[in-house]
Residue, then its C-alpha position, 0 to 999 in steps of 0.5 A: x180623084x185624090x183618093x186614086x193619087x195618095x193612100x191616106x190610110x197607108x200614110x198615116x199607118x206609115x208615119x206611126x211605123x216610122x215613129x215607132x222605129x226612129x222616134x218623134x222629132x222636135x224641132x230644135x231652133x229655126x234659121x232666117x227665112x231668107x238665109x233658109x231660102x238662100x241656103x236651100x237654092x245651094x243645095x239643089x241637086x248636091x250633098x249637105x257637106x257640098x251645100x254647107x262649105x258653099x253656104x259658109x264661103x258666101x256667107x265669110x265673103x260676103x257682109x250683107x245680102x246687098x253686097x251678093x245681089x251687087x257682085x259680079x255674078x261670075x265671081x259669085x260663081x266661084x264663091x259658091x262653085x262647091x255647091x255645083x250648078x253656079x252657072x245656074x245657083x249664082x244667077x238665080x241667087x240674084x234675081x231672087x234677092x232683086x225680087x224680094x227687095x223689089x216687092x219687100x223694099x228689104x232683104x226680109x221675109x220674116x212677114x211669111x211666119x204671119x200668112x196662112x201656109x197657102x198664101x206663104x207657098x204661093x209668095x214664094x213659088x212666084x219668086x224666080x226659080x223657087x218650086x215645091x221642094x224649096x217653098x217647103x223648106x223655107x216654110x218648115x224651117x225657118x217659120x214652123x209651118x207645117x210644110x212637107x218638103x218632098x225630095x229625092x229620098x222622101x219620093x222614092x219611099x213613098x213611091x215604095x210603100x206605096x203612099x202615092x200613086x206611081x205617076x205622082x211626081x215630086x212636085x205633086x207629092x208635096x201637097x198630096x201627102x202634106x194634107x194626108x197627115x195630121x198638122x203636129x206629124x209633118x216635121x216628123x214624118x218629113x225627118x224620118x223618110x229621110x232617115x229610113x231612105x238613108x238607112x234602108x230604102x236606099x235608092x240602089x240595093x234597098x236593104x229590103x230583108x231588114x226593113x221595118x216597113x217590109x210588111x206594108x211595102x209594094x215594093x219590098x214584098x215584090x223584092x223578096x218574093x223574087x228573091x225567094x223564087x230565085x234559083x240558087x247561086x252554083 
């Protein structure tokens, strides 16, 4: 069944490529894990600039996690209102803080760094509102696992090149091509199909032409082929 749903050879081959292009990827220091949670609740569904000014706004208004967790959530709202969503970030925010000190007794996490990377996910994924994407997150960045965090730009070119199946989704993507890779090649390959997704394989107009990955790409070979038996512009 698994074959039917990632390209495990495909996968590897498009790792070495990207490496070959953007270069290997060290990790360079690791946040908190409940600063990296938090933060990556912020930036669901906005950019890094907006994310960023919501994470520093709350973090300047705001001296400790006890104090987030006791405000009033409307007004929390307003702190992290650049982040977009805060009528949905801001309540959640809160809960998850509740839950952690419910199970914890403290506003820490520093115990998943200890677990196994299956039972780190699924602590976390149990937490209100917590999915693949940001699990992933927590465990990459802040405790060195090696986790694979699917979003927007890494789905769509592994959709593209054609390393999982079309109708595996995001959710789905993470496991599927986490456990196709080799351990010491998940940061790495995480950081570049970001890259490549930025640079190339854009999700509107893909710079197919001049794409690296042109050759083993389902996608761009359809693109060209099109493009090439098009009638000339008069």
């Amino acid at each position: 069944m698994t074959a039917q749903l990632v390209n495990l050879d495909k996968v590897l081959q498009a790792n070495e490529r990207l490496q070959a292009v953007y270069g290997p990827r060290e990790r360079h220091g690791r946040r908190d894990p409940l600063d990296e949670l938090i933060l990556t609740i912020l930036s669901q569904n906005t950019s890094d600039r907006n994310s960023g000014r919501a994470w520093r706004l709350l973090r300047s208004r705001y001296q400790s996690w006890s104090d987030v967790l006791e405000a009033d959530t409307r007004e929390l709202y307003e702190v992290i209102k650049p982040a977009g969503l805060g009528n949905i970030k801001a309540p959640r925010i809160q809960q998850v803080l509740q839950e952690v000190l419910n199970r914890r007794g403290e506003f820490n996490l520093d115990f998943l760094r200890e677990l196994p990377i299956g039972e780190a996910k699924q602590w976390l994924r149990s937490l209100p509102g917590i999915g693949p994407k940001t699990a992933a997150c927590v465990l990459c960045f802040a405790c060195d696992m090696p986790a694979l965090p699917v979003d927007t730009h890494v789905h769509r070119v592994a959709l593209r090149l054609g390393l999982i199946g079309p109708k595996v989704n995001a959710d789905a993507a993470h496991d599927l091509l986490e456990q196709a890779l080799p351990v010491d090649a998940v940061y790495a390959f995480h950081v570049n199909m970001i890259l490549h997704g930025r640079q190339i394989c854009h999700a509107q107009r893909p710079a197919c032409p001049r794409c690296p990955l042109r050759d083993m790409c389902d996608y761009g070979s359809t693109v060209l082929a099109a493009a090439a038996g098009a009638a000339p512009t008069l």
